[in-house]
N, C-alpha and C positions, 0 to 999 in steps of 0.2 A: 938367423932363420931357424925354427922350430922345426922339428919333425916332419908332422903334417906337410907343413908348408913347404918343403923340400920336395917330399913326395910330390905334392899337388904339381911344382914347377917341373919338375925333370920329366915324369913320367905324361904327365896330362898337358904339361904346357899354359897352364894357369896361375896368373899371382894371388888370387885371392878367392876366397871361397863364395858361394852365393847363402841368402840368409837361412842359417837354419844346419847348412851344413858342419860349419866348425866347432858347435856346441854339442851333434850327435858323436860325432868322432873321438871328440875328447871323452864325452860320456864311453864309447868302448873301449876306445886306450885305457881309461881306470879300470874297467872288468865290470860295470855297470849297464845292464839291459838297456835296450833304445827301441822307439817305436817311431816312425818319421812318416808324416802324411803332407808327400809334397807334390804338385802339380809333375803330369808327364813334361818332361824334359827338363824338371829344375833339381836334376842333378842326383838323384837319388843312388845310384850306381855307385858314385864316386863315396858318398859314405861308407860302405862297406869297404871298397874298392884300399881307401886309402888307409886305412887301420888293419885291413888284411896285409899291406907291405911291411907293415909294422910293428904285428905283432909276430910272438914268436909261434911258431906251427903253420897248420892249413886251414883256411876258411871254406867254410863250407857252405856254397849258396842254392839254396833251396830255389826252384825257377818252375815256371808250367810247362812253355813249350818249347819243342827245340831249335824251333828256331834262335830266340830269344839267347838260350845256350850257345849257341855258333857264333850271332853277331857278336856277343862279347866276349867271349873266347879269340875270335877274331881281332877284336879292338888292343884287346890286353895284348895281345903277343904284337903287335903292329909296334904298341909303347913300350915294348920289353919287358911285359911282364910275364913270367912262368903261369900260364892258365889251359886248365881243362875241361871237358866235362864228359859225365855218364850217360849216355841215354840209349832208346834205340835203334838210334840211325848208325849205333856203331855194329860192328861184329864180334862176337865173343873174343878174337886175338888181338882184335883195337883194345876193347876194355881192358883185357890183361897188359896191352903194354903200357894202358893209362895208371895199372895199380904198380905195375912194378916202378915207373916212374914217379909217381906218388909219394912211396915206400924209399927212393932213391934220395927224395925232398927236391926232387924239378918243378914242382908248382905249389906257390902259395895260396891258389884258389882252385877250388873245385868246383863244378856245375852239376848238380843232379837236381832230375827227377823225384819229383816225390812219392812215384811209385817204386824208385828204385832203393828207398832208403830202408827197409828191411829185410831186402832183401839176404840170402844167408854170405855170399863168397862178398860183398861191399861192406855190409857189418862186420866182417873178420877182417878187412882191409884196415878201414877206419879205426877198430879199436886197438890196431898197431899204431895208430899215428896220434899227433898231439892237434888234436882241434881245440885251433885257440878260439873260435867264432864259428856260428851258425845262423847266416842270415838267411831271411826269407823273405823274398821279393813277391811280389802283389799280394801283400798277405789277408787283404781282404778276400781273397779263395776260402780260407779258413772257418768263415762266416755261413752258413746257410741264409742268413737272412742278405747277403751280398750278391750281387750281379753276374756273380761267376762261380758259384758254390764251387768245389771241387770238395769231393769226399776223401781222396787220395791226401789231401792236404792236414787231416788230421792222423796221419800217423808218425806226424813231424815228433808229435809229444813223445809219441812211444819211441824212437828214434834218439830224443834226448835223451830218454830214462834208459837208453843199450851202451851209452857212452862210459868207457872209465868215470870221465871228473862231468860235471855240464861246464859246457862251455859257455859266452856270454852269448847272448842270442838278442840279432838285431832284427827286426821288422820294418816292412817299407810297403804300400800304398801311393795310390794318385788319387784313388777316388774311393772314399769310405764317407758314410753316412755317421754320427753319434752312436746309434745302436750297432753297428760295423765294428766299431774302432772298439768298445768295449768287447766284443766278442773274441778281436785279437787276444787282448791284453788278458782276457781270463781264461781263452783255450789252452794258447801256448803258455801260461803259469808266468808271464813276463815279471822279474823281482824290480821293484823300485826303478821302472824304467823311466828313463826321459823320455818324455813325449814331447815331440812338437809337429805343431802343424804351421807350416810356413804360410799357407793358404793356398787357393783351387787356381788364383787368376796367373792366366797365361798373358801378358800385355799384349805379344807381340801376333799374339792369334786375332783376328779380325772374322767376326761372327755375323752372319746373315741369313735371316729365312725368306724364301721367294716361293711366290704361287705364281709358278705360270700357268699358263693356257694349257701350251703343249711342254710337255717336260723332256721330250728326245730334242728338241729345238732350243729349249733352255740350257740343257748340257751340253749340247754341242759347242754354243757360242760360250761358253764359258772355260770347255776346254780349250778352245781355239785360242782364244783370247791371253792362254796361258801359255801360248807358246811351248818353248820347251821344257819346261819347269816339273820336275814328277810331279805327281800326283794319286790318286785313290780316288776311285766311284763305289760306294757302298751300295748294296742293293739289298734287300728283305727277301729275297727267293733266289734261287738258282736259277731261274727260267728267264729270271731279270737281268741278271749276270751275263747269261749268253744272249739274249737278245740287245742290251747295252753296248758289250765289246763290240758283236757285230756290228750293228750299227757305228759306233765312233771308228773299228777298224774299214768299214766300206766308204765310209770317208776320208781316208788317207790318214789316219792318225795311229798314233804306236804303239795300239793298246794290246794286255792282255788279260787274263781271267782267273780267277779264285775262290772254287767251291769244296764243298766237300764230295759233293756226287764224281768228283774227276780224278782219275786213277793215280795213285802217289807219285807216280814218276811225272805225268803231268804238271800235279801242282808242281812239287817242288822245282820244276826247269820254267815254270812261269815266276813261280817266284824268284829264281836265280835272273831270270831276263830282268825283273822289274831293279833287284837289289844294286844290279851291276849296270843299269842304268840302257839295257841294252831295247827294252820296251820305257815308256814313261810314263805309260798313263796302266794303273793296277785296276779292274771292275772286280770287284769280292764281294762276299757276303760277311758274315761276320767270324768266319770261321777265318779269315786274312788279319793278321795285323798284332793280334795283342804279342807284346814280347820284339814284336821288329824294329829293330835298332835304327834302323835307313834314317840318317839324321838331314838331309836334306829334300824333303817331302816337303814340295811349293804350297800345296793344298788338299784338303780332304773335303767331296763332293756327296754328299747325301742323295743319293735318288730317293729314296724312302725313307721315313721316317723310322729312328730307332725304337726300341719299344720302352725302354726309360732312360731319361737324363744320364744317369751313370753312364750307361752303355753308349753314348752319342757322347758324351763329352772324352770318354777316353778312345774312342775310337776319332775324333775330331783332332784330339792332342796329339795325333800322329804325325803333323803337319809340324812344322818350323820347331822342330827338336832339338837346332844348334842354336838356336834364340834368332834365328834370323825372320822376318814378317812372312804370314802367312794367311791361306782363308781357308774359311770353315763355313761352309754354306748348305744350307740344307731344302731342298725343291718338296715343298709341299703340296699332298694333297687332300680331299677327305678321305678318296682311298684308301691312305692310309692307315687310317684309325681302323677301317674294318681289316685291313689284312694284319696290324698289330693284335689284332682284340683275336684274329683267330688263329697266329702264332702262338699268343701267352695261351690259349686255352688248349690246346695241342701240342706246347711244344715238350719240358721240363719232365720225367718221369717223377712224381712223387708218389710212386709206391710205399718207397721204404721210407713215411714218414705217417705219423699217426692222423689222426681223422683231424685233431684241431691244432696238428702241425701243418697241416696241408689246407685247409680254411686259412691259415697265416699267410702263409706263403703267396697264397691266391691272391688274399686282400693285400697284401704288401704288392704284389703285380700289378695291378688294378689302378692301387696309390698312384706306383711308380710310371702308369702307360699315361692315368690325368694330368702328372707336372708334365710328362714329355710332349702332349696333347696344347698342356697352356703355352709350352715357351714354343710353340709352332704356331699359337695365334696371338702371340701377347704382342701388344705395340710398345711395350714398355722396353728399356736397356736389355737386349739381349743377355750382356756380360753379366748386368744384376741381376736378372731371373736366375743364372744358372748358380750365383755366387749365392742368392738367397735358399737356394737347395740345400744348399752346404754349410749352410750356416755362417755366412762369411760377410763383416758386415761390407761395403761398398759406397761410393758415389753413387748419386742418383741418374746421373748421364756418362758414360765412359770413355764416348766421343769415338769408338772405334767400334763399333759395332752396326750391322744394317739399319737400326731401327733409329739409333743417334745421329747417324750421318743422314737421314732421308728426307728429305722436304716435307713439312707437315701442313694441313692445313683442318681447324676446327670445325667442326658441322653441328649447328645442332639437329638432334633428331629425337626430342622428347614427344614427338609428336607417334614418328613412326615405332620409337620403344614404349609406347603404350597400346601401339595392337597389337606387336608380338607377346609384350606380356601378356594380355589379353586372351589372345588366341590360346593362348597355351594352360591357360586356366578353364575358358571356355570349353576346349577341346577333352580336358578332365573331367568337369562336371555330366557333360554329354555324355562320356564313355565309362567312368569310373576309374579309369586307370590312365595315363599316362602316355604321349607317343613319341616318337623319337624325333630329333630336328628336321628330318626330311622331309616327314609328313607333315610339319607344322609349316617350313614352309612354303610345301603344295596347296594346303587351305587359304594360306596366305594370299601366293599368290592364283588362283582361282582356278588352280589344276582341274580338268575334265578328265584325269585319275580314277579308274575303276572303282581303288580299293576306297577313295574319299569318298567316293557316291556310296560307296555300300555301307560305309558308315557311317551315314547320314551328315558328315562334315561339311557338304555343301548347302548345308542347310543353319549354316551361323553367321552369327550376324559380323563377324570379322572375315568370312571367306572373301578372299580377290578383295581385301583390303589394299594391300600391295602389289596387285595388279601389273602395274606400272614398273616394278621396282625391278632391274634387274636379280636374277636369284644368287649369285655371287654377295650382291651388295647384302641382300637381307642376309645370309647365313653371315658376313663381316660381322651384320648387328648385331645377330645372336651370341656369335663367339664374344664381343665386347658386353654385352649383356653378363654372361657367363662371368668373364672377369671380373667385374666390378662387382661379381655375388649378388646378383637377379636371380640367375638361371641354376639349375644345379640339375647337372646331369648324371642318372644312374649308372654307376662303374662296370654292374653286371647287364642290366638291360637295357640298357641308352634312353629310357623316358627320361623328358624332359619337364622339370616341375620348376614352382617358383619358390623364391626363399622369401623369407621376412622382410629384405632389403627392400622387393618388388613392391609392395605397399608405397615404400616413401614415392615413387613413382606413379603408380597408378592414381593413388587418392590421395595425395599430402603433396602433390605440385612441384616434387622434386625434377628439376632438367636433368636433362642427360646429352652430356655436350661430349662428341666423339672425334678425337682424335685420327685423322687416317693421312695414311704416310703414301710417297708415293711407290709405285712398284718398278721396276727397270722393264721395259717393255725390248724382246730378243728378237732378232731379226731369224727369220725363218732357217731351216740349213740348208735349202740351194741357195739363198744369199748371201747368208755369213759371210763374214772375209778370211783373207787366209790368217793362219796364225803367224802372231808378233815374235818375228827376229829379236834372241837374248841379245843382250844391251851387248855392243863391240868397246873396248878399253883393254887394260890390263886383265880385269877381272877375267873375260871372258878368256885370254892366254892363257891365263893360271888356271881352267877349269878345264881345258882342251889339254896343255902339259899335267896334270892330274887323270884323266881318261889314259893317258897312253902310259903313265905311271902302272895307274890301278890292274891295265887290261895288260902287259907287261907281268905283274905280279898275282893277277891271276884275283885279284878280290874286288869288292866296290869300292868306287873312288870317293865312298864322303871318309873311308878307312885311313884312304891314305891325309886328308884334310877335309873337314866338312867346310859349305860353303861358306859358314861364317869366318871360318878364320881364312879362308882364301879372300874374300872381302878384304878385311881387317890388313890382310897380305897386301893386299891392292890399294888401299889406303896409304899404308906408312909406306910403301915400296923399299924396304931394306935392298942394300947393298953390300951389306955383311953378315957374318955367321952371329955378331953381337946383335947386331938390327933384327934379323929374323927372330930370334929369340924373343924380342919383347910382344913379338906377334900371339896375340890370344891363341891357345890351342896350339902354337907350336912349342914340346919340350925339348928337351937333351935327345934322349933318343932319336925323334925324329928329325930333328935339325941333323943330326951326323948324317942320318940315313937318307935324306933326302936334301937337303938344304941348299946342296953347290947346284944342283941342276933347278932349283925353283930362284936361287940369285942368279944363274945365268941368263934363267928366261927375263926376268928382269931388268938385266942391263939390256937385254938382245930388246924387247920391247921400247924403252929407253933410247937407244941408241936410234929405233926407227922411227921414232915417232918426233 
């Protein structure tokens, strides 16, 4: 057994690597740069993780928040490994006893901040020590054209260039776009790095968009339904957040809340309740999550709509991070769009960027809020819209996702997509300009609308064409329209105009035959029923003897075993310290540290059953 492989087994409890990983690793063993762009949860930690035990010195991992720093700081020392970090949830006597320990050679990795990397008493630290590695996790921060710019994230470079020798310097992503991933590679000065990207898809995530009616009735019954299982409710506003928890808290469930408006000590003891399992269900806004380790997350619930694919897929990927099945569902509404369109346009400060830096930026937003726009209304593979972002090629059906699994049935409606097209042309020449879908379709359907009277729009000859149509169904049309590149809606002013495609339809006899899938239809919440008791077996022992482990030792219990390998535990049911051992996720370490009390629960099960 090789190196690597040694490490992998003893300290992490794995015999074999996943794709992508044992090619980065050997690239830093040799002293050659790495860039790794791999889906949340498919192991990226462990790249650095395991070449850090093995090479000679300290690795230094560049991180954003501290949370992110804690959980794995916490993980490592669980599997025996010497690990710290800088930030400032510590106190100036913490810090010093993390340098002098440092200095002592107590830990092979270190956690900072990248605001703290120039600073003056941690640069005189460091340049007593031998950094063999300087990795830097979410490295798309690096990017101004990325999803989470941080500014702090460029003085990594200057950081390298205060070092005695440069060390090898590795980089890691989940979600980078093309023009992203270049921007890594030529900030940080990456030499002859290995790149790979393993690809975005997460199999064992299971993806869903829903338009319900009422959407406090659609989350209810979908939290319920999820029984104990953690979870995440994401909201677009603080106002959301608190009125969401409430609500799911007034109905007896264990929830609690994550904004930025709530005073530090707040958050972080909600977040302690969620980590340790002692709330299950998390309402945050987006200021929750990036960096949180919590590998046993059942599902991630969207209230609102993210404002681009980036930001929804990796906050989505929070969910089944030990590779165990998970859902990502997302409750759509139109709302949405307008409260996206007035987040990006208020939210980002780009002062300190020049006039056609900030035009970029904009229109990069813009881009990014229409893909998140389409895969909220697309009927096509979920998994493939999001994989087609990323450039990743795919099946055409994924089989696990909402739109794949839904009962379809064809309609034509060549008839009713030539009066929207219609209307929406008509409504142009009338006015000169252009009006957005809501007003098209009020004419549509034969709104008695103030602002249509006044502008003269009840006076066409497609007005209360669609009458009849409920307004759900024609906005479906419209968005399908859209899709198929009829419709082309303005990024800045939401007029609605028609493209070239609209021709083959209107005057060249083209059909338009529309796929519609069906919707889950939620039972009210004084109906709802109560929530599903976790499955009873072995497993659910092993996750109760875990809780009084974790709460015993004072950390979250996926630390002491994430649910996949307690599964896997419950599968083979070892009877010995060899057996345990072949169990995914259990190594050396923790087999000693825990092992006689997870086989005894095992025989003790056994014996009763």
């Amino acid at each position: 057994m090789d190196g690597k492989h040694q490490v992998l087994q003893e300290y992490f409890g794995y015999d074999t690597f996943r794709p992508g990983q044992g090619e980065l690793i050997d690239a830093l063993l040799s002293g050659r740069d790495a860039f790794g762009v791999m889906p949340t949860g498919g192991g990226k930690s462990l790249c650095y993780q395991v070449p850090a035990l093995l090479l000679p010195g300290v690795t230094v991992v560049v991180s954003p928040l501290i949370s992110l720093m804690r959980d794995q700081v916490l993980a490592l020392k669980k599997a025996g490994v010497g690990a710290a970090y800088l930030n400032s949830s510590l106190t100036q006597p913490q810090m010093d006893q993390v340098c002098r320990r440092l200095l002592a050679g107590e830990y092979r990795l270190l956690y900072v901040a990248p605001e703290r990397l120039l600073a003056d008493r941690f640069l005189a630290v460091v340049q007593r020590l031998d950094i063999a590695m300087v990795a830097v996790d979410e490295a798309h921060c690096i990017s101004q054209w990325g999803q989470d710019f941080r500014p702090s994230y460029l003085r990594i470079v200057e950081f390298l260039g205060r070092l005695p020798r440069r060390p090898v310097v590795a980089a890691f992503t989940a979600t980078a776009t093309a023009q992203v991933r270049e921007d890594v590679r030529r900030i940080l000065a990456l030499r002859d790095p290995l790149e790979i990207v393993t690809g975005f898809d997460r199999p064992n995530l299971r993806f869903e968009v829903l338009h319900p009616k009422n959407k406090a009735d659609a989350l209810l019954a979908l939290v319920r339904d999820r029984g104990s299982r953690c979870g995440v409710v994401y909201c677009s506003t603080r106002k959301e957040v608190e009125n969401v928890c409430r609500m799911l808290q007034e109905h007896g469930l264990s929830a609690t809340r994550y904004h930025a408006g709530l005073p530090e000590e707040e958050r972080r003891e909600n977040q302690q309740d969620f980590l340790y399992d002692r709330k299950t269900v998390m309402v945050a806004t987006n200021a929750f999550g990036m960096g949180i380790d919590k590998s046993n997350v059942g599902y991630v619930l969207h209230y609102n709509m993210p404002q681009s694919l980036e930001a929804y897929y990796q906050e989505a990927g929070r969910a089944g991070r030990d590779g165990s099945d998970a859902d990502c569902i997302l409750l759509f509404s139109q709302g949405d769009v307008r409260t996206a369109r007035f987040l990006l346009e208020h939210g980002e400060d780009n002062e300190a960027l020049s006039d056609r830096e900030r035009q970029q930026v904009e229109e990069q937003g813009r881009r990014r809020l229409n893909a998140m726009v389409g895969y909220c209304k697309t009927n096509c593979c979920l998994r493939g819209y999001i994989l087609d972002y990323f450039g990743q090629e795919h099946q055409d059906e994924c089989g696990n996702c909402g739109n794949c699994s839904a009962a379809t049935v064809e309609r034509d409606v060549t008839v009713q997509a030539r009066m929207v097209l219609s209307c929406v042309q008509r409504i142009r020449n009338h006015l000169g300009y252009p009006l957005g879908a809501a007003m098209v379709i009020r004419v549509l359907r034969g709104s008695g609308d103030k602002r249509v009277k006044e502008l003269g729009l009840d006076g066409l000859t497609t007005y209360g064409l669609l009458r009849d149509t409920p307004r759900p169904q024609v906005h479906e049309l419209m968005d399908y329209l859209e899709e198929q590149g009829c419709l082309h809606t303005d990024p800045v002013y939401g007029g609605v105009t028609l493209t070239q495609r609209a021709g083959d339809i209107l005057f060249r006899g083209e059909p338009v035959v529309m796929v519609l899938r069906a919707r889950p239809v939620f039972q009210s919440a004084k109906k709802a029923g109560q929530p599903k008791v976790e499955e009873d077996g072995l497993f659910s022992a092993l996750k109760a003897l875990r809780l009084r482990v974790a709460r015993e030792e004072g950390v979250p219990a996926y630390l002491i075993f994430s649910n996949a390998t307690l599964a896997d535990m419950a599968a083979r049911a070892p009877v010995t310290m060899d057996g345990l051992l072949q169990v995914s996720g259990v190594g050396g370490y923790k087999a000693q540290r825990y092992g006689r009390e997870f086989l005894e629960e095992i025989r003790r099960y056994q014996e009763e059953t």
